[in-house]
N, C-alpha and C positions, 0 to 999 in steps of 0.2 A: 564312587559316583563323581561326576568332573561337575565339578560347579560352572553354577551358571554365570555366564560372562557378564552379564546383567549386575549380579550382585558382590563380583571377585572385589574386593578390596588391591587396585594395584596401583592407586596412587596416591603420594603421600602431601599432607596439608599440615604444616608445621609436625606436631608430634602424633596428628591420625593420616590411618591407614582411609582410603574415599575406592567408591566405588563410580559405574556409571550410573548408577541408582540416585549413589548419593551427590551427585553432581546436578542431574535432575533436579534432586529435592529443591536445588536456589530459586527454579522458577515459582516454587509454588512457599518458600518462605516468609513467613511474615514479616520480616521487617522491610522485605522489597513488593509488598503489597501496597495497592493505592485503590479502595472499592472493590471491585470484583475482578481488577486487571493486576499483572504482575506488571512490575517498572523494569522487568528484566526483558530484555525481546531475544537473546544470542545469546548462543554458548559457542565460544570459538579455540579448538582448541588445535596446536601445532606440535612436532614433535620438537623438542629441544624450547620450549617455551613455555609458562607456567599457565594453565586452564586459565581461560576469561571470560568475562559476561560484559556482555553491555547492556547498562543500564539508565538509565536517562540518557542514551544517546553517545553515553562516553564508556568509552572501552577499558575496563578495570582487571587486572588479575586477581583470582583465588587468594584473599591476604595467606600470606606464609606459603602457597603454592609453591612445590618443586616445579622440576622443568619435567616435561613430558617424557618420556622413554618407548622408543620403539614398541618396548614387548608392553608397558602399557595402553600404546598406542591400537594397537592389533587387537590387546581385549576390547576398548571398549567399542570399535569397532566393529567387534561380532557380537556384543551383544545387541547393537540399533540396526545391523543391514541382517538382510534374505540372506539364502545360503547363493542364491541369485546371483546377489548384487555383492558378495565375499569374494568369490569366482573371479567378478570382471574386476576389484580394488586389488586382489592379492595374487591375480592371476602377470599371464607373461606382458600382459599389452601393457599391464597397468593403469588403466582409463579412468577418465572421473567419473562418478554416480551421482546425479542427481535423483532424490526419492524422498518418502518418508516414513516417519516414526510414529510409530502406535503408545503410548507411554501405559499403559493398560491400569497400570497400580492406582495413578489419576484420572485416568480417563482424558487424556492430554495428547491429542496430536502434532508432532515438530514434520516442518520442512527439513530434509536433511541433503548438506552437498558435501561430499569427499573428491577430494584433491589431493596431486602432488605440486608438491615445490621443491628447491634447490637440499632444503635439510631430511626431506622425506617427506610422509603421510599427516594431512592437515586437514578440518571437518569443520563444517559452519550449522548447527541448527538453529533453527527459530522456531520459535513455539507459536501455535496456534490456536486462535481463541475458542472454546468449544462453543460460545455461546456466544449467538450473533445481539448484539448491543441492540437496545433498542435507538431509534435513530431520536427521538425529543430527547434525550440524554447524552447526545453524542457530541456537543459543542458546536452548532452550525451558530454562527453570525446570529441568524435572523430566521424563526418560525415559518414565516412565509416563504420563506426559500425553498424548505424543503419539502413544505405542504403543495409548493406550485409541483415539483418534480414531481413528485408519486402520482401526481393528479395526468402530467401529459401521456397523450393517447400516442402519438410519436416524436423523430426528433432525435438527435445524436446529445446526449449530456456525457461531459470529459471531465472525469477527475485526476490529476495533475501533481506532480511532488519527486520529490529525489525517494530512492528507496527507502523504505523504512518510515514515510509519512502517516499512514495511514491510509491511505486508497483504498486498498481493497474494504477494510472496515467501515469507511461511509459507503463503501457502492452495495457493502452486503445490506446493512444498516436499511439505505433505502430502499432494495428489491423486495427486502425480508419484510418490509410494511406493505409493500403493491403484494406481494403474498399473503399476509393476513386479510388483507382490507378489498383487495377485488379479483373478478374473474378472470383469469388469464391463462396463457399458455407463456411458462418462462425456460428460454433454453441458454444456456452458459458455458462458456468456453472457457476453458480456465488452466493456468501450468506453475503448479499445481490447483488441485481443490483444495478451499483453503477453509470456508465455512460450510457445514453440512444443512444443506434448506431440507424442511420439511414440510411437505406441500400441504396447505392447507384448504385460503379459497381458491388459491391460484393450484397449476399444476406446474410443478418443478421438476425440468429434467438438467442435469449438469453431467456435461462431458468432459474430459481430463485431456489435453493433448497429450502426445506421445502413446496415451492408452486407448483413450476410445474414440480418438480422431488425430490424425497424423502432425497437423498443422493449424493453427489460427486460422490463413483464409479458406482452408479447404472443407474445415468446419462451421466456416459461418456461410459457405455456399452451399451444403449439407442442409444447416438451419433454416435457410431459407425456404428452402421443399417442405419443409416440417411445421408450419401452418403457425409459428409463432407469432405473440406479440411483442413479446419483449423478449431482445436479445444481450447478456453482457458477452463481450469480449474483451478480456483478462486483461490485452494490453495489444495496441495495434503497434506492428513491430514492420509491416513492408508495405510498400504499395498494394498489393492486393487486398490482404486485409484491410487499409484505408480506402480504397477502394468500394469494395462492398459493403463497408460499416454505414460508408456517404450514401450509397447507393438504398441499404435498407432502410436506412431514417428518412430519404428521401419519397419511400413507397410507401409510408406506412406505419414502420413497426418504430416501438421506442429499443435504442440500443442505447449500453452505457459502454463505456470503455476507460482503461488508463492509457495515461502519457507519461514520459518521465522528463518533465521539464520543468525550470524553477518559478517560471507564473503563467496567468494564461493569456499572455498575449503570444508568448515562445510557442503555447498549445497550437495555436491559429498557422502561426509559419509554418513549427516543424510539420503539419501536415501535408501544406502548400509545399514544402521545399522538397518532399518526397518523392514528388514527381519530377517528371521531364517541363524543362521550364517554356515548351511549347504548348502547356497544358494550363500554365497557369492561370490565365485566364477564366476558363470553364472551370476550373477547379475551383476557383475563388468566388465564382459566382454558385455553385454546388454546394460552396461549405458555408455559404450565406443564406441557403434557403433549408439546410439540414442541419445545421448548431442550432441548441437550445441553451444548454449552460455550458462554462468552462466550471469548475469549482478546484482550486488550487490549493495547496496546502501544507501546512509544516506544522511539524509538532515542536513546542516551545516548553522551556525548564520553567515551573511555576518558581513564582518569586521565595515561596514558602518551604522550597526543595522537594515537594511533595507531588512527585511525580513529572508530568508535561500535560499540558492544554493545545486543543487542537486552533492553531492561527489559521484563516482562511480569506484568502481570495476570490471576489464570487464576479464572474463575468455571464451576463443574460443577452441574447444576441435581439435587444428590443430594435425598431427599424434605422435609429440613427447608427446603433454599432453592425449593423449588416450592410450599410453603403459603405462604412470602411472596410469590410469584409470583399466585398466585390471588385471594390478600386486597389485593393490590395496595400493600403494606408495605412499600417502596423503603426504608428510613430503616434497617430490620433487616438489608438485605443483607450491609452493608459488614463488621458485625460476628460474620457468620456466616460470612465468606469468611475470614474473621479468626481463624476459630477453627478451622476447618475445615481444615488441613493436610493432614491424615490421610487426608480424602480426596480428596486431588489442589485443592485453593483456593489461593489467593495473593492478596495486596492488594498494589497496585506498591508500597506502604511496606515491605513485609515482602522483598522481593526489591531494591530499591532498595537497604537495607541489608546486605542479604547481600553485594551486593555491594561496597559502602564497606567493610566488615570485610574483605573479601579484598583491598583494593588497586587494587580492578575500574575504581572510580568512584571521583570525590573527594567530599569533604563538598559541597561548592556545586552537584553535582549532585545529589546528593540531594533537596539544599533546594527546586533548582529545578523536577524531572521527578515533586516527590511529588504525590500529588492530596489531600491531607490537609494541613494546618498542622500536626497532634498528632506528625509526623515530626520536628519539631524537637526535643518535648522527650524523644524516645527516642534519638536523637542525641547528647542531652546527657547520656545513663543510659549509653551503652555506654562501655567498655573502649577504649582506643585497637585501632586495625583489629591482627586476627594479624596475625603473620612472616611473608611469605613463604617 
């Protein structure tokens, strides 16, 4: 009988034999556990290079790890793809696969991408959480924040970050409470599907691009027909999609969406800058009467080494930050969000140090996760951090 590629033993880790099994096993090990989440997000592995994981955000090899070899290259790649998706990686074209992984032994779904590069065959997965967090646990700033969001009836809210933030986890976080807690119709664009909703008061339908909708905007133009209240889309990537996202928050319905930008005043432009700059105008005056929130965010190395905490920057488009939204005055943002506490604003400087002062974070991260330079010399104003 030919073993299964799943459990073959064909790569070697100082003096053991590893399989893809046991390579899995890292996500789900205890010593890279923090609560109920792994501190492991990737497994990245190349030919000619030794298996890695990132974890806290920094990319480590398998200690004692060989270097990758072709033919174990090849196994562990049939035992995570389709016979499908073997066909287009091992076939004449060679093409990349983007798809995913079923891990079944845990019950553990991975994003998976294969690629070529200059030394051969190379694979990224990331593991996904089977269980969508509950959002009062999830680290937002401020209670009221997110008690206002689940509450609005429309309105475009942008969540915001470099890959690997956490985005999609707050956006699930919040939908998955408008799901328990009220009546609704929620329809979700997404590439891939990342958290499994299961409808409760609300009715959840999620669609996959690629699979059961070709594109972003040709499925939120689909959505629209389909009598929704709430729409996510996964990540607005063109004009059209930006487009109709403005256009449904503007009719009605609540949609969430990501961006991939480092705060959210960048959220405001890159949208505006997407267009034809004949447009700018009406667009500016569109994404001042259809923003609700920006919510920005990076994940930061706790002081304690015990994992990351989620930093956030929270922008609410109250009516002073919608006249710069219209005038198109990006430069006044920063210092409105600045001042604006009171009603529910934050600049990741102002929470960055919140949490330095509590012991949260160290100074070095501060310095490194601020989006300002002017964080240093408030840094240098405060008081050593309170007592515990």
């Amino acid at each position: 009988m030919t073993e299964d590629p799943l459990h073959a033993k064909v790569y070697q880790q100082g003096q053991l034999m590893m399989s893809m099994n046991d390579l899995l096993g890292w996500f789900v090990h205890p010593d890279y556990k923090s609560g109920s989440l792994s501190r492991i997000s990737d497994l990245h592995v190349k030919v000619g290079r030794p298996v890695s994981f990132r974890i806290d955000d920094d990319l480590q090899p398998l200690p004692e790890g060989s270097n990758v070899e072709p033919a174990a290259m090849e196994t562990f790649l049939r035992a995570i793809l389709s016979e499908k998706h073997q066909a287009i990686v091992f076939g004449d074209e060679s093409e990349d696969v983007d798809t995913g992984f079923e891990w079944r032994e845990h019950n553990v779904n991975f994003r998976l991408n294969v690629f070529h590069d200059r030394d051969g065959l190379a694979f990224v997965m990331r593991m996904l959480s089977s269980d969508i967090p509950n959002i009062e646990g999830l680290g937002l700033p401020n209670e009221a924040i997110w008690r206002e969001i689940v509450g609005l009836k429309r309105g475009l809210v942008l969540v915001t970050g470099v890959t690997g933030s956490g985005k999609s986890t707050t956006i699930a976080a919040l939908i998955n409470y408008i799901n328990r807690s009220r009546k609704t119709r929620i329809i979700t664009l997404e590439d891939p599907v990342e958290f499994i909703y299961q409808s409760q008061e609300s009715m959840v339908s999620q669609r996959q691009v690629g699979q059961n909708v070709m594109t972003f905007s040709g499925g939120l133009r689909s959505a629209l027909r389909e009598n929704p209240d709430i729409i996510f889309v996964g990540e607005i990537r063109d004009v059209e999609t930006a487009s109709l996202a403005l256009s449904a928050a503007e009719t009605g319905h609540l949609v969430f969406s990501t961006l991939h930008t480092r705060d959210a005043k960048g959220a405001l432009s890159r949208i505006v800058d997407m267009f034809p700059a004949e447009q700018t105008k009406n667009l500016c005056l569109q994404l001042s009467f259809s923003l609700s929130w920006v919510l920005s965010q990076k994940l930061v190395p706790r002081a304690d080494g015990q994992g990351r905490i989620l930093a956030m920057e929270v922008l609410k488009n109250i009516p002073a930050l919608g006249n710069l939204i219209r005038t198109g005055n990006w430069q006044q943002v920063y210092s409105t969000m600045e001042t604006q506490v009171k009603e529910g604003m934050m600049t990741m400087e102002q929470h960055l140090l919140h949490l330095f002062q509590h012991h949260v974070i160290t100074r070095e991260s501060v310095e490194t996760f601020a989006n300002e330079a002017s964080v240093i010399d408030r840094l240098n104003q405060l008081q050593q951090p309170t007592a515990k």
